[in-house]
SEDONU-189709 format. One record per residue (C-alpha): residue in three letters; residue number from 0; x, y, z. Coordinates in Angstrom, 3 decimals, decimal comma. Each point is the difference from the previous one (the first is absolute). Layout:
BEGIN
{residu ALA | num NUM | east X | north Y | up Z} .
...
END
This chain:
BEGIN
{residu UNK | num 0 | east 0,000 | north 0,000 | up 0,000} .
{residu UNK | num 1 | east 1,116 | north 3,383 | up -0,914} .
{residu UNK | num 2 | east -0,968 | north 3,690 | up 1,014} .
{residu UNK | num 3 | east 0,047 | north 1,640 | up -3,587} .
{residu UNK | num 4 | east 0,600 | north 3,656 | up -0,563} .
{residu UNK | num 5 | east -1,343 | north 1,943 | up -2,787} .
{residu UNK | num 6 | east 2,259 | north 3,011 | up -1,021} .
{residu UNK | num 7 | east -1,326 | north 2,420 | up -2,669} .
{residu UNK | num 8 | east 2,950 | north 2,645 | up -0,452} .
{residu UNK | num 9 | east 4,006 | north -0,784 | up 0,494} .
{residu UNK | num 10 | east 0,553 | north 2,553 | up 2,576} .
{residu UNK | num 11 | east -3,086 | north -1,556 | up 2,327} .
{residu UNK | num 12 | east 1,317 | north -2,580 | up 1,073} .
{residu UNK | num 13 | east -0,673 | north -2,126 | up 2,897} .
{residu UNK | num 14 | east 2,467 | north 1,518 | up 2,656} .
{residu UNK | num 15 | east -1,083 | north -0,448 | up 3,378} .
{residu UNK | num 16 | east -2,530 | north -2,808 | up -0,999} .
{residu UNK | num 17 | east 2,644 | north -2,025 | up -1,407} .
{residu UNK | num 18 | east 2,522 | north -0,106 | up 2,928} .
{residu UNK | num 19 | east -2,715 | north -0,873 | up 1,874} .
{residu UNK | num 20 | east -0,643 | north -2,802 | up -1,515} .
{residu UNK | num 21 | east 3,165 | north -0,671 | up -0,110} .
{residu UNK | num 22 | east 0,687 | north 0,267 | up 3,840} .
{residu UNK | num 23 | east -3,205 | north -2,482 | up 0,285} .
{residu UNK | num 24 | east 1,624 | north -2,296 | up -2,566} .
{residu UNK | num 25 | east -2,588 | north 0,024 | up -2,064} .
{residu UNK | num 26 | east -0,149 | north -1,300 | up -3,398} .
{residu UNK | num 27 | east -1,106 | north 2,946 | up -2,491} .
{residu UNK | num 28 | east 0,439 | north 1,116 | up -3,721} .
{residu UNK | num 29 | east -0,184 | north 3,111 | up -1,789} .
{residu UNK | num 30 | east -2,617 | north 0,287 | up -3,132} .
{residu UNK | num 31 | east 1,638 | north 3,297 | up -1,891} .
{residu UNK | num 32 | east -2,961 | north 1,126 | up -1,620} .
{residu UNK | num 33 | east 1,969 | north 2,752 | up -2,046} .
{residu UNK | num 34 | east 2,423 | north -2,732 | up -0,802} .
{residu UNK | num 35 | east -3,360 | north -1,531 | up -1,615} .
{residu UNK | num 36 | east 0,000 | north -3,265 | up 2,196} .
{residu UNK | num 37 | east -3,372 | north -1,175 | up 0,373} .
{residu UNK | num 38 | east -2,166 | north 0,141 | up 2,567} .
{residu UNK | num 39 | east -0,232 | north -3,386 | up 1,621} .
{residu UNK | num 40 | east -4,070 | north -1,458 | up -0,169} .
{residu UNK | num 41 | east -1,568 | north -0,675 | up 2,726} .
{residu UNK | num 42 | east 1,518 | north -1,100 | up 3,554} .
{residu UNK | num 43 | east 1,078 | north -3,491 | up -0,125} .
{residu UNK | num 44 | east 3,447 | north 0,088 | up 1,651} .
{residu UNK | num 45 | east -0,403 | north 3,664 | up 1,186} .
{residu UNK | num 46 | east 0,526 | north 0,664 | up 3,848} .
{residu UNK | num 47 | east -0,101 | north 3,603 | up -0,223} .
{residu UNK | num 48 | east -0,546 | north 2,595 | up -2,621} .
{residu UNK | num 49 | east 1,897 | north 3,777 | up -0,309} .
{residu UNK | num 50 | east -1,175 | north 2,691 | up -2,079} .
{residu UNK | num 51 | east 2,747 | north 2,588 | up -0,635} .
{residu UNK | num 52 | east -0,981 | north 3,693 | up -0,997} .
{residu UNK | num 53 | east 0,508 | north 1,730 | up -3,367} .
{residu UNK | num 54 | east -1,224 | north 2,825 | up -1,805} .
{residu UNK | num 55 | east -2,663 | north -1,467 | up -1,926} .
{residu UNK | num 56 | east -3,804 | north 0,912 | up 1,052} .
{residu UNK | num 57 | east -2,431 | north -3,832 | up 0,953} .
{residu UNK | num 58 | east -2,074 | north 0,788 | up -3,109} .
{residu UNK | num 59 | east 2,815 | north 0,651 | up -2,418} .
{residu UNK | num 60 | east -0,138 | north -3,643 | up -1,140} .
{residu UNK | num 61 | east -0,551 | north 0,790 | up -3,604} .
{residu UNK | num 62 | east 3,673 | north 0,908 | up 0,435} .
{residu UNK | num 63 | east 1,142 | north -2,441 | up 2,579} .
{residu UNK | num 64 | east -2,236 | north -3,052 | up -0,695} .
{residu UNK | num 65 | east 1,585 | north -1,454 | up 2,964} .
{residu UNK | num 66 | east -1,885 | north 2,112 | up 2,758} .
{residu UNK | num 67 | east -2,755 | north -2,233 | up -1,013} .
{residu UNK | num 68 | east 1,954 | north -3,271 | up 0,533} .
{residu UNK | num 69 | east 0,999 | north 1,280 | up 3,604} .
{residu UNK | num 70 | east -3,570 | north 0,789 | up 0,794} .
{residu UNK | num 71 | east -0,735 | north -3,796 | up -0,886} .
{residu UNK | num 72 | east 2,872 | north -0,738 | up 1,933} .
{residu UNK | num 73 | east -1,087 | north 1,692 | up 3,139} .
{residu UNK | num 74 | east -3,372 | north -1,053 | up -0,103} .
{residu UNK | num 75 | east 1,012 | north -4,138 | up -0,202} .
{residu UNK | num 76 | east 2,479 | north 0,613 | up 2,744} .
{residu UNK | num 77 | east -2,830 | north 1,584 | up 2,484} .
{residu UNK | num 78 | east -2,300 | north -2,721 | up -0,883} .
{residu UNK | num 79 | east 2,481 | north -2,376 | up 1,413} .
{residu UNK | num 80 | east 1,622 | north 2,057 | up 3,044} .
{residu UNK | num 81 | east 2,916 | north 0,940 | up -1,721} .
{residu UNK | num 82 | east 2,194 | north 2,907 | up 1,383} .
{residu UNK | num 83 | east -0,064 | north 3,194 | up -1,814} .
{residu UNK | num 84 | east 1,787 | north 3,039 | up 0,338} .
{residu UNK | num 85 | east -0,391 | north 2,646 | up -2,246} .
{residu UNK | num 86 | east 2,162 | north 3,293 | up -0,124} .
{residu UNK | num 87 | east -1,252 | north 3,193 | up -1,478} .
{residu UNK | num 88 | east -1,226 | north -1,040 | up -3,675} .
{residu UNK | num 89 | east -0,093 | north -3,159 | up 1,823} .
{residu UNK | num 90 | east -2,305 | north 0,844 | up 2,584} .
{residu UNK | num 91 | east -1,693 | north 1,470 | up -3,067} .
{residu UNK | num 92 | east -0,672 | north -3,011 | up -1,380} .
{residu UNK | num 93 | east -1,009 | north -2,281 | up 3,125} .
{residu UNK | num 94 | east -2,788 | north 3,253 | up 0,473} .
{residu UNK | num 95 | east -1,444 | north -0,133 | up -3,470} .
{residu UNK | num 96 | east 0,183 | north -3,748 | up 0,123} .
{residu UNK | num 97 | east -1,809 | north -0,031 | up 3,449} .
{residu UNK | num 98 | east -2,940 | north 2,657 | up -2,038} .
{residu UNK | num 99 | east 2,032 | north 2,925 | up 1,328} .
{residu UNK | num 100 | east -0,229 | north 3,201 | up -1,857} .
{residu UNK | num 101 | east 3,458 | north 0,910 | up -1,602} .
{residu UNK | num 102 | east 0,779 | north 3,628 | up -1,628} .
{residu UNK | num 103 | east 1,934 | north 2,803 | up -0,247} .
{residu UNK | num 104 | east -0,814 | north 1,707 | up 2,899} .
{residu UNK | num 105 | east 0,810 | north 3,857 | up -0,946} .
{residu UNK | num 106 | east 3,655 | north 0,082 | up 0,984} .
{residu UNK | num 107 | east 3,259 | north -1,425 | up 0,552} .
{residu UNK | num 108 | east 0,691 | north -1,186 | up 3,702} .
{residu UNK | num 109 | east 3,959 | north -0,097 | up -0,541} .
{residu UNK | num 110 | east 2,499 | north 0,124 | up 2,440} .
{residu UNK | num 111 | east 0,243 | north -0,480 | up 4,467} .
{residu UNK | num 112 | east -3,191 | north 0,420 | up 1,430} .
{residu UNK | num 113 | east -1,374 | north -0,741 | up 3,375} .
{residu UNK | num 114 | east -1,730 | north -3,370 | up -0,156} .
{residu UNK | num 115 | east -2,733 | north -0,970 | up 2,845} .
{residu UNK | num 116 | east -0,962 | north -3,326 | up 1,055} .
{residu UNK | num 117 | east -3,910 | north -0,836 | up 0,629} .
{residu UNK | num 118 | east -1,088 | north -1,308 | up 3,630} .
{residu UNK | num 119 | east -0,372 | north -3,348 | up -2,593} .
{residu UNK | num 120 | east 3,484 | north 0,749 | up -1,392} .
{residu UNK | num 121 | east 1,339 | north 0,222 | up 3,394} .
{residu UNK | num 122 | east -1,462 | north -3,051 | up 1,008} .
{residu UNK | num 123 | east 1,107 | north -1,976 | up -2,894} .
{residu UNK | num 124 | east 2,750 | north -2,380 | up 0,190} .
{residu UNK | num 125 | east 1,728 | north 0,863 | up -3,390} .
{residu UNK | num 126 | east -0,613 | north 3,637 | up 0,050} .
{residu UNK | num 127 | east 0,197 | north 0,678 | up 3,888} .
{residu UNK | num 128 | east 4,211 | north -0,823 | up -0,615} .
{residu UNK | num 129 | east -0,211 | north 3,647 | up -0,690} .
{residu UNK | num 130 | east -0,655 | north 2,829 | up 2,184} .
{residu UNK | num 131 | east -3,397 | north 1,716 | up 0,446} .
{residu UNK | num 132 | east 1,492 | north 3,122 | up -2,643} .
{residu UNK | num 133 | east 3,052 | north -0,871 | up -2,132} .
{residu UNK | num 134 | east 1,383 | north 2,257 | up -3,171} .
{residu UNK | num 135 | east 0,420 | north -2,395 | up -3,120} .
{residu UNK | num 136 | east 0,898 | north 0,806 | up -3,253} .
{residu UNK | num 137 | east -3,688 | north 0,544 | up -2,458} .
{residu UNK | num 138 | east -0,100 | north 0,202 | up -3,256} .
{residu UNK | num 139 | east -2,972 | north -0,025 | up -1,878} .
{residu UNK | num 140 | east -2,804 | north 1,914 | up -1,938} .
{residu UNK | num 141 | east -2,541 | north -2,406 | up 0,077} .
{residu UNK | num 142 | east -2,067 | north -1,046 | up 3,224} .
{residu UNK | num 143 | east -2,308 | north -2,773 | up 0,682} .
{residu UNK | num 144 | east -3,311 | north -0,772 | up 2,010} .
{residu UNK | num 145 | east -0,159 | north -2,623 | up 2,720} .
{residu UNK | num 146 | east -1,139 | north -3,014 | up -1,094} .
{residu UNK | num 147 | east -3,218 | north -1,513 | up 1,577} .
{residu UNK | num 148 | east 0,969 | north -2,089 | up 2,836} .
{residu UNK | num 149 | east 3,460 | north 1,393 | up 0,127} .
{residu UNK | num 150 | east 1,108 | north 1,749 | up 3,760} .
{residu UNK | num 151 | east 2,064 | north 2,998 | up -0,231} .
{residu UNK | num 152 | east 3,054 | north 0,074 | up 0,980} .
{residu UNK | num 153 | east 1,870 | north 3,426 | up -0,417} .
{residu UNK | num 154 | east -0,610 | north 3,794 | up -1,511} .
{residu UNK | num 155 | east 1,739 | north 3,016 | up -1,059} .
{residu UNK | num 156 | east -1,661 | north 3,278 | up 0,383} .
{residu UNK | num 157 | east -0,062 | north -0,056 | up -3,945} .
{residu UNK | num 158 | east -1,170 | north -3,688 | up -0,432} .
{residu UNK | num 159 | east -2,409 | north -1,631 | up 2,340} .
{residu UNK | num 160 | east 0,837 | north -3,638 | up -1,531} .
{residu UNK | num 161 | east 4,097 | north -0,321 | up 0,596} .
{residu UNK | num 162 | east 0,035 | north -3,288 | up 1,263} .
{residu UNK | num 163 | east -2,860 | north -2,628 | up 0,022} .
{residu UNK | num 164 | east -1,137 | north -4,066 | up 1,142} .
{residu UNK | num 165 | east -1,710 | north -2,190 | up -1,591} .
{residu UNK | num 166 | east -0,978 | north -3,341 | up 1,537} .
{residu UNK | num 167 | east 3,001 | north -1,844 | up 1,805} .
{residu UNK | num 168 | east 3,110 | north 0,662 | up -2,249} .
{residu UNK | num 169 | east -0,698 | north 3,130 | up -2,686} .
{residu UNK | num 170 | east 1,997 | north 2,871 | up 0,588} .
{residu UNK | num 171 | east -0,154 | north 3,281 | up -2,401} .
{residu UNK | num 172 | east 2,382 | north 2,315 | up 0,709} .
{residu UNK | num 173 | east -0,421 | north 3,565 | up -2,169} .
{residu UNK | num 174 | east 3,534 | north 1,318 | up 1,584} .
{residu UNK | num 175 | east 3,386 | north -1,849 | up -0,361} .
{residu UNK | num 176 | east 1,918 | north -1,744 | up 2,808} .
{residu UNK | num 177 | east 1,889 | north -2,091 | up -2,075} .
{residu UNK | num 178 | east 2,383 | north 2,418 | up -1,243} .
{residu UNK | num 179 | east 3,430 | north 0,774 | up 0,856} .
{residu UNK | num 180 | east 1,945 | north 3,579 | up -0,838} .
{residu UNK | num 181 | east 1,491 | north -1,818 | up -3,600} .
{residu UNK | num 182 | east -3,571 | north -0,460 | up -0,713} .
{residu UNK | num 183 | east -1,474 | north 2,943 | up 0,627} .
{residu UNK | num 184 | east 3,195 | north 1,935 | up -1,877} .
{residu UNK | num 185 | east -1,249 | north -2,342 | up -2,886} .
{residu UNK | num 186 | east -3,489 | north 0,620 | up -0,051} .
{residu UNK | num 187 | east 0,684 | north 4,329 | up -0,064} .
{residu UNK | num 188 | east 2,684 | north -0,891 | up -2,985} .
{residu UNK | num 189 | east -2,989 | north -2,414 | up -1,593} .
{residu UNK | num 190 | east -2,874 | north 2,520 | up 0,692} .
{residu UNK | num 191 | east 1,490 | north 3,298 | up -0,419} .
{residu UNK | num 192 | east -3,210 | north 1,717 | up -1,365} .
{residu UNK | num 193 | east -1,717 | north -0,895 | up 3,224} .
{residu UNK | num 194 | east 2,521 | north 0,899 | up 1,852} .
{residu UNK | num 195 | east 0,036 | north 3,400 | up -1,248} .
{residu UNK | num 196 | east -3,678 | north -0,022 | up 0,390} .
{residu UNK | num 197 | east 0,349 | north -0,151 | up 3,586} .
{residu UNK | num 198 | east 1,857 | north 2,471 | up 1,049} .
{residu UNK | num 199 | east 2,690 | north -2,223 | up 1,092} .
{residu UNK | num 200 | east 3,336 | north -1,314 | up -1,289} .
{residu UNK | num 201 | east 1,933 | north -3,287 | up -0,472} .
{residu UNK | num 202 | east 2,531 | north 1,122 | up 3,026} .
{residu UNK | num 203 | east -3,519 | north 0,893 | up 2,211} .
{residu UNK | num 204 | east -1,505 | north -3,583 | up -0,892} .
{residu UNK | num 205 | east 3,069 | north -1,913 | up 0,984} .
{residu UNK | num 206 | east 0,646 | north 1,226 | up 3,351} .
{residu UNK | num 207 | east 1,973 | north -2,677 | up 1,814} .
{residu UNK | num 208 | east -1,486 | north 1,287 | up 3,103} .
{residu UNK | num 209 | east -4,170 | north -0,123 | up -0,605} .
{residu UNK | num 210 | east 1,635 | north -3,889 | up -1,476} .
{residu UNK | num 211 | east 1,976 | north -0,816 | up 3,099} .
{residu UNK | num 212 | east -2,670 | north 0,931 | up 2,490} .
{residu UNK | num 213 | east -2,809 | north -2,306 | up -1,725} .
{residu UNK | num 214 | east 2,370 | north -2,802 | up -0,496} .
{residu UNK | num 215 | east -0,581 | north -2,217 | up 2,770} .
{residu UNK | num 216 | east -4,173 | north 0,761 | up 0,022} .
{residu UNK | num 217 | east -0,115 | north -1,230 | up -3,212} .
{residu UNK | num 218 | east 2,057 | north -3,228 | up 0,517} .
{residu UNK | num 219 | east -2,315 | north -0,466 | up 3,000} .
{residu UNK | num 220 | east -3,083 | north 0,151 | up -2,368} .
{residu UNK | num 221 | east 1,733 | north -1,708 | up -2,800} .
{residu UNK | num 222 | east 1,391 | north -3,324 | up 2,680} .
{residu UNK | num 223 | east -3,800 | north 0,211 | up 1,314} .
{residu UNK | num 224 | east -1,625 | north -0,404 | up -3,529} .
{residu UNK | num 225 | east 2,476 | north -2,936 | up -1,388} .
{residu UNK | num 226 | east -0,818 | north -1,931 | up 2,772} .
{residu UNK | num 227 | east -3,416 | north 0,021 | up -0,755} .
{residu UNK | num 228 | east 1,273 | north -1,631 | up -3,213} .
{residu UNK | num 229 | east 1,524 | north -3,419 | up 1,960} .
END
């Protein structure tokens, strides 16, 4: 059995998620979407499934055809109690998949903003790793709904849905924990134009600090949600 992550853009990768796994000693793969691997159907032999972020919108599948794939992906998994975690377009994803709403939500949430965790989110034993208001990197111009029967789990004075639960073992994340300052540099020198757009600057984004003082939350969360996948 294997705890598959789907990665839709080279400089999104897994990060965080992956040494995780790694320090669990999990078995897991990498599907490189923009590589064009395929996404795997249905979830024979899956343990665990990742959704990476990426620039792409959930209903821009005329363009990416796979977004569709995932959504079939996510849904088997649920059926059968299959860890997910989904991460910004990710979280996107498991939303719409769940009947969320998904859209651009009128502007871009880019850069280290004060995160808070529900009473839920506090309560929660993947989430509540982190502490009751953390500052993680966002990035994003599109927002979502939460999904019937989903608990919320954190907010952001700009975005009520941040963080969200569905069932035992589906996480949707909106913000990034996973990345490290390499990763960030690599997403400002990958998404200039939104950069730009934000006020903000490559050097701002990757600020070793903001990275160093969320490291060991995020672990926390990330150990907490891979051993849901044992």
């Amino acid at each position: 059995m294997t705890v598959v992550v789907l990665q839709h853009v080279a400089v999104e990768g897994p990060g965080r998620v992956g040494q995780a796994l790694e320090r669990a000693s999990r078995m897991w793969r990498v599907v490189r979407l923009f590589d064009g691997d395929p996404v795997p159907v249905g979830p024979t032999g899956i343990d665990g499934l990742v959704l990476m972020g990426g620039p792409m919108g959930v209903a821009d599948t005329h363009e990416f055809p796979h977004l569709g794939l995932e959504q079939d992906l996510i849904a088997d998994c649920l059926a059968v109690d299959v860890p997910v975690l989904g991460i910004c377009l990710g979280s996107q994803l498991l939303a719409a998949t769940l009947g969320g709403t998904v859209g651009p939500s009128g502007s871009l949430e880019l850069g280290w903003y004060p995160t808070t965790l529900t009473a839920d989110g506090a309560a929660d034993p993947v989430t509540g790793q982190l502490p009751p208001e953390f500052v993680p990197l966002h990035w994003h111009g599109d927002a979502m709904t939460l999904p019937d029967d989903a608990t919320l789990l954190a907010s952001s004075e700009q975005t009520r849905v941040q963080a969200f639960r569905h069932g035992r073992a589906a996480y949707g994340l909106l913000f990034h924990l996973e990345a490290d300052v390499a990763q960030v540099a690599a997403m400002a020198t990958r998404f200039p134009d939104e950069v730009a757009r934000a006020g903000s600057t490559g050097l701002d984004l990757a600020d070793s600090q903001r990275v160093a003082v969320i490291e060991a939350p995020a672990d926390r969360f990330f150990d907490a949600w891979v051993a849901l996948t044992a």
